[in-house]
C-alpha positions as CSV (number, residue, x, y, z in Angstrom):
1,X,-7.3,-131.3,9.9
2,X,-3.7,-132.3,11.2
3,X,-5.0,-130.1,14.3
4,X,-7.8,-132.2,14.9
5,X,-5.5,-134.8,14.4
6,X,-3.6,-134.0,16.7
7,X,-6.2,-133.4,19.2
8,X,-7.3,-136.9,19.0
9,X,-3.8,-138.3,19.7
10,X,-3.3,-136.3,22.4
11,X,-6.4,-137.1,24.3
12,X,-5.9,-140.8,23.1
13,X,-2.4,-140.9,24.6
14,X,-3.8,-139.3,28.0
15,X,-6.6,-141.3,28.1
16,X,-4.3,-144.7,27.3
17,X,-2.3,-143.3,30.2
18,X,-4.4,-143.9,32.8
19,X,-5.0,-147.5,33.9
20,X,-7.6,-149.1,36.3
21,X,-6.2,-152.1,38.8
22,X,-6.4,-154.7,36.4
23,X,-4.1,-153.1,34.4
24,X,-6.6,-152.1,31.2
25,X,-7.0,-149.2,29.8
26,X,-10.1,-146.7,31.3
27,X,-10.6,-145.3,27.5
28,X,-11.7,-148.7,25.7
29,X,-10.5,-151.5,27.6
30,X,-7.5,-152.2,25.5
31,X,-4.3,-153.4,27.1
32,X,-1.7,-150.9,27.5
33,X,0.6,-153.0,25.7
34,X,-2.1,-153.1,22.6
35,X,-2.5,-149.4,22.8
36,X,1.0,-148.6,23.1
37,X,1.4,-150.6,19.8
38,X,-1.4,-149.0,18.3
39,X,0.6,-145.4,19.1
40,X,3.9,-146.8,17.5
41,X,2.5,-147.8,14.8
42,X,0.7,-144.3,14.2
43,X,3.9,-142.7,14.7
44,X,5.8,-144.8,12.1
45,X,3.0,-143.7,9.8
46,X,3.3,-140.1,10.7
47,X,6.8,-140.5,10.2
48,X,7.0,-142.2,6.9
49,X,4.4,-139.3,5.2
50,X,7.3,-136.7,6.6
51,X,10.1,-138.5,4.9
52,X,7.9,-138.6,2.1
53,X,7.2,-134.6,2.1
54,X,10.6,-134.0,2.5
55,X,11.8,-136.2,-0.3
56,X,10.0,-133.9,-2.0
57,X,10.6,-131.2,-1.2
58,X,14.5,-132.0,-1.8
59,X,13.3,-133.1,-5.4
60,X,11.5,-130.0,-6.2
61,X,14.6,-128.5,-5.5
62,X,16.9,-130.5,-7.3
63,X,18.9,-130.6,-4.3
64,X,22.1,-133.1,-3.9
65,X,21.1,-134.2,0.4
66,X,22.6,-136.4,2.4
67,X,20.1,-138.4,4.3
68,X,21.6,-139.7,7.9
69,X,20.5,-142.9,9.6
70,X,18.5,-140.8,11.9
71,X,16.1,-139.1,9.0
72,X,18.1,-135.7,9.0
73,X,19.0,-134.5,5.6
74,X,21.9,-132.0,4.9
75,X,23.4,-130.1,1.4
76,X,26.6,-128.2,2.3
77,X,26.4,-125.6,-0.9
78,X,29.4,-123.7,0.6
79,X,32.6,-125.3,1.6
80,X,34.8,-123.6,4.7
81,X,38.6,-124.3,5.1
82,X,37.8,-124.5,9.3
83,X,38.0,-126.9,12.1
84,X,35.2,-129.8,11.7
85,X,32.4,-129.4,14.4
86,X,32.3,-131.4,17.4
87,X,29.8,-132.1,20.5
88,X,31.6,-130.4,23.0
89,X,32.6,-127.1,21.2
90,X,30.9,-124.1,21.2
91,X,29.2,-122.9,17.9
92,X,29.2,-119.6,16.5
93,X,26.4,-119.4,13.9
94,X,24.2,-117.1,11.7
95,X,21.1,-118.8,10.4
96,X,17.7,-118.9,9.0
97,X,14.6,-121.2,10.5
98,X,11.9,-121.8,7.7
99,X,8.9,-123.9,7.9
100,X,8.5,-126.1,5.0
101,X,6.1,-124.4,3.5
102,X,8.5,-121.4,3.0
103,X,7.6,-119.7,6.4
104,X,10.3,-118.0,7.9
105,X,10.0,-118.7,12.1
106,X,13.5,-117.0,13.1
107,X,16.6,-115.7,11.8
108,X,19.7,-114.0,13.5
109,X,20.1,-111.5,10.4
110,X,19.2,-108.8,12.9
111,X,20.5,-109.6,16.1
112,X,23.7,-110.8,14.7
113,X,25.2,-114.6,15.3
114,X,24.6,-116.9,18.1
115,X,26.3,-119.7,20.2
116,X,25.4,-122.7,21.4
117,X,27.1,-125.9,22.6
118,X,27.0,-129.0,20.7
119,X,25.9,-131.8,22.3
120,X,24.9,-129.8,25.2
121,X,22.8,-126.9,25.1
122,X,18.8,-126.4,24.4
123,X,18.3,-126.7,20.5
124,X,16.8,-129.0,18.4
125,X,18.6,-132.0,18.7
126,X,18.7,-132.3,15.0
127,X,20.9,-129.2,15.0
128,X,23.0,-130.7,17.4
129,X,23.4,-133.7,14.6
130,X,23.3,-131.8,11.4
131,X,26.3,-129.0,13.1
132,X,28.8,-132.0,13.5
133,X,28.8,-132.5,9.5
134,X,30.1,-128.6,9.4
135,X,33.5,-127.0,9.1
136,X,33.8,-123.5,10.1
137,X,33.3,-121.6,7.1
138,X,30.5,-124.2,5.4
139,X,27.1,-122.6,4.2
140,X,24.2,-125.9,5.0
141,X,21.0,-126.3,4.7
142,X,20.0,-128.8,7.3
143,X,16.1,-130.4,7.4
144,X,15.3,-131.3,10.4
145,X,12.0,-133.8,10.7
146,X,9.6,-133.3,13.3
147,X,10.9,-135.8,15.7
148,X,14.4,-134.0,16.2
149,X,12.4,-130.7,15.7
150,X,10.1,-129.4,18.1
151,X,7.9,-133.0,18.1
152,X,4.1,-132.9,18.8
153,X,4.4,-129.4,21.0
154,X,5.9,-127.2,18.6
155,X,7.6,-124.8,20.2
156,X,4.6,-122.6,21.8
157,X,5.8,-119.8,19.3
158,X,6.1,-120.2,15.8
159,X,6.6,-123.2,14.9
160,X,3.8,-125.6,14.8
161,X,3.0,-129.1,16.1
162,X,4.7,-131.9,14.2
163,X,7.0,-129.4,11.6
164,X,9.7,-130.5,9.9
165,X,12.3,-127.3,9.7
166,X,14.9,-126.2,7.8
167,X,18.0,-124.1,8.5
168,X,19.8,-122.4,6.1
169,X,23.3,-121.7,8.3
170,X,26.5,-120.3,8.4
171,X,29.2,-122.1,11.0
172,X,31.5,-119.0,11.5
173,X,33.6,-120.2,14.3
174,X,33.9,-122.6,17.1
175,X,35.2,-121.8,20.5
């Protein structure tokens, strides 16, 4: 179903992108500005039932979050004595990449820790948010909506189209 879903935006959104000269839409003869609207608002709704699944998901859990502006929620369950995070730095961290359904899409527990830089480098920009609330030393788990996930692609691998994701990591050192 979300597939098909899916599949109907998609082809709505190309179709919406392609105008004829008096500046209508060749789909249904909408105005852009009217279908553009009409895409917004679908989003808001997609967006709202996220939150929504996530809020429960947290409440299931009995977890104590903190929700940013942005729609990112974080728990630090273990406290580090390190330097504070900060775009810019380089991150050393071990982690765990679950779908919300439990699904585990990627972990470093065999290949050992990774880096990244935040701010910078090619992760999820909600990783690049959730990191900055870190010390070195703090244990998170950081869910991360769709929209500063992988979005309507997924990421062509293991995650699907519009997942919300949640890390369980370890910041063991900045550089």
């Amino acid at each position: 179903m979300k597939a098909n879903l899916f599949l109907v935006v998609v082809i709505f959104f190309l179709f919406s992108c392609q105008s004829d000269k008096k500046g209508k839409n060749s789909f249904n003869n909408l105005p852009e500005k009217e279908i553009k609207e009409k895409l917004i608002e679908a989003n808001k709704i997609a967006a709202q039932k996220e939150s929504i699944q996530i809020d429960g998901y947290v409440a299931r859990r009995k977890w104590d979050v903190t929700k940013t502006g942005t729609g990112l929620r974080y728990l630090i369950y273990h406290e580090g004595k390190g330097e504070k995070a900060e775009t810019g730095k380089i991150a050393v961290v071990k982690y765990k990449v679950s779908l919300i359904d439990g699904t585990v899409c990627y972990s470093t527990k065999e290949k050992g820790a990774e880096e990244f830089t935040i701010g910078k480098d090619n992760v999820e920009s909600g990783l690049h948010e959730g990191i900055t609330y870190m010390k070195v030393g703090d244990k998170a788990k950081i869910i991360i909506p769709s929209y500063l996930a992988h979005g309507l692609a997924g990421d062509l691998k293991k995650i699907p189209v519009r997942s919300t994701i949640i890390y369980d990591i370890e910041l063991i050192a900045l550089k």
